[in-house]
C-alpha positions as CSV (number, residue, x, y, z in Angstrom):
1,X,-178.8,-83.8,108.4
2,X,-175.3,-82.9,109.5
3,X,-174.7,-81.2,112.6
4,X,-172.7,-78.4,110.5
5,X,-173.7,-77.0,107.5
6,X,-173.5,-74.1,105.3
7,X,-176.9,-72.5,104.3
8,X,-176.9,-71.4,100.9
9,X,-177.9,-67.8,100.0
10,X,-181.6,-69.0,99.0
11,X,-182.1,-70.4,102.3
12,X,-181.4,-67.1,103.7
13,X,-183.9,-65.4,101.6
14,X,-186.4,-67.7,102.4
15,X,-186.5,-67.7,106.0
16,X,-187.4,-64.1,105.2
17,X,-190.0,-64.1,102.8
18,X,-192.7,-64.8,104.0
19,X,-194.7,-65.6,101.1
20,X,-192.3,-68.2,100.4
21,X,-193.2,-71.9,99.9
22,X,-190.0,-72.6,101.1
23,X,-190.3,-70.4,103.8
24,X,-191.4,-73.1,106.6
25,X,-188.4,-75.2,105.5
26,X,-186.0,-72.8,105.5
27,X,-187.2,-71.7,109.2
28,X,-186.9,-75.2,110.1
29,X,-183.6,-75.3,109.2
30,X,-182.5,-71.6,110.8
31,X,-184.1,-72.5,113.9
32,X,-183.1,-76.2,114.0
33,X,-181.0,-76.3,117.9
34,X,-179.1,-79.3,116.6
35,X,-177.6,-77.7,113.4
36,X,-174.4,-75.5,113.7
37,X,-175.2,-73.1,111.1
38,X,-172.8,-71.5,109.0
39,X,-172.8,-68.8,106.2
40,X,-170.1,-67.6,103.7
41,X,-169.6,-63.8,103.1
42,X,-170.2,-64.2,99.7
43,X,-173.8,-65.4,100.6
44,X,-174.2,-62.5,102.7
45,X,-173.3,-59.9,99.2
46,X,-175.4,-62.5,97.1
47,X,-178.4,-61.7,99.7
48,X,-178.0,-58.4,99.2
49,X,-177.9,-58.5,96.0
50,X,-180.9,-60.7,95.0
51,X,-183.1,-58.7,97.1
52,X,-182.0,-55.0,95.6
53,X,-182.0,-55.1,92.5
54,X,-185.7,-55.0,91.7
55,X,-185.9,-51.1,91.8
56,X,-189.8,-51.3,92.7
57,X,-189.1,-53.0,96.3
58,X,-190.4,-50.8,98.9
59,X,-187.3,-52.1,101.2
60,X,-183.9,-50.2,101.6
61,X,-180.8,-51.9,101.7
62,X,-180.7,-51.2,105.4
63,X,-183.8,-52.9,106.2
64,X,-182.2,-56.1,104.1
65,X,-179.3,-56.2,106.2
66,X,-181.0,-55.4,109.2
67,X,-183.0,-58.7,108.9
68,X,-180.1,-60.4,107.3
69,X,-178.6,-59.8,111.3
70,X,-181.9,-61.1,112.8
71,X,-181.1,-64.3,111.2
72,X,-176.9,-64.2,111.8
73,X,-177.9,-64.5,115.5
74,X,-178.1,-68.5,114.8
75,X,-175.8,-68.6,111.6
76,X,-171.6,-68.2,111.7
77,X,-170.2,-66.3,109.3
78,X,-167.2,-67.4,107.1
79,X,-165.0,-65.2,105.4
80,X,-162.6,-65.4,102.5
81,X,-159.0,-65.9,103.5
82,X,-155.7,-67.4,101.9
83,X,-156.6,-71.3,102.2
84,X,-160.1,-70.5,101.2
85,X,-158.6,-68.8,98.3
86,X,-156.3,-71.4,97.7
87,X,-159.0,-73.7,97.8
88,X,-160.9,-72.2,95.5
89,X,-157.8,-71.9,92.9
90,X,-157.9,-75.7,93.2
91,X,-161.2,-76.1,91.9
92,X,-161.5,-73.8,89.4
93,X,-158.8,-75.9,88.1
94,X,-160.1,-79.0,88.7
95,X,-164.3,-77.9,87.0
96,X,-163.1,-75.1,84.9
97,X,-166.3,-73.6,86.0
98,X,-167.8,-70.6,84.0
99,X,-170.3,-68.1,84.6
100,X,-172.2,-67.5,87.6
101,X,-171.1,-70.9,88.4
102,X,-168.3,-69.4,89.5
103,X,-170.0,-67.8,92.7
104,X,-170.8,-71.5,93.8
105,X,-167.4,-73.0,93.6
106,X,-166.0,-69.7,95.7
107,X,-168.9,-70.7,98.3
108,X,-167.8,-74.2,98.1
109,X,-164.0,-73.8,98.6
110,X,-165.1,-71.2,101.7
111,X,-167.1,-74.2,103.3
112,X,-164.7,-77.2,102.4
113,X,-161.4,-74.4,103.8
114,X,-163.1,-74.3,106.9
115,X,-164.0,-78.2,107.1
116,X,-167.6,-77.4,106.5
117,X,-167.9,-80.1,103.6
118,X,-172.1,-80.0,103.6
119,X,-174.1,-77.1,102.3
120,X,-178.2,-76.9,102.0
121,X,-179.8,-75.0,99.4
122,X,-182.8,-75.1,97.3
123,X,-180.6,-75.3,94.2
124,X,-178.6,-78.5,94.7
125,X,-177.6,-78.5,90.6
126,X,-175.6,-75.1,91.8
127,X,-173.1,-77.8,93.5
128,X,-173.7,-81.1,93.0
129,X,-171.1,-81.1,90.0
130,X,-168.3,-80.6,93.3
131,X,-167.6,-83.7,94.6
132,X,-165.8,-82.3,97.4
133,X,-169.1,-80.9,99.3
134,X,-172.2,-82.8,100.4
135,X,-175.9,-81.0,99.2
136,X,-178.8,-81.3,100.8
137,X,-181.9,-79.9,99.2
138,X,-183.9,-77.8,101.7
């Protein structure tokens, strides 16, 4: 695996779940020493997200994000800024992408912006259409 990589939003949720069967592998990953871990902020409003919007959870928002900062303690946050947004202009152009899609090119153009070419998810067809990143399936 790469010694920096960006961990998709699913990874995030399944280094919480417990009841996961992805949950072992996306520990290993959170808690590998030799990975320098990195996140977008888009991932961090797509975790939020996914876990909220069932209405029958008996989590609040707060308790979401207060594990989502239990698990930043070994992940770097990357935020939107002009080259990342310029970046991302660039490849909407270049895979007139559509739909949700969308959300996985901005992640993309975050990661390559910041010379973080290698993202790992447990939905590699999200990005494997962007030739400009390197996936690896959790």
């Amino acid at each position: 695996m790469s010694s920096s990589v960006v961990v998709d939003t699913n990874v995030l949720i399944y280094a919480i779940d417990a009841d996961s069967k992805f949950h072992k592998r996306a520990l290993k990953i959170i808690l590998d020493p030799t990975i320098q871990l990195f996140t977008t902020s888009k991932n961090i409003s797509e975790f939020l997200v996914v876990l909220t919007r069932n209405k029958d959870e008996s989590f609040s928002t707060h308790e979401y994000l207060e594990a989502l900062n239990s698990l930043l303690t070994d992940v770097n946050v990357l935020y939107s800024n002009p080259k990342t947004f310029n970046t991302f202009q660039d490849l909407i152009v270049k895979y007139n992408p559509r739909g949700l899609w969308i959300h996985d090119v901005e992640i993309a153009s975050i990661a390559i912006a910041y010379g973080i070419p290698t993202i790992v998810t447990n939905n590699v067809s999200d990005f494997k259409r962007i030739e400009e990143i390197e996936v690896l399936p959790i």
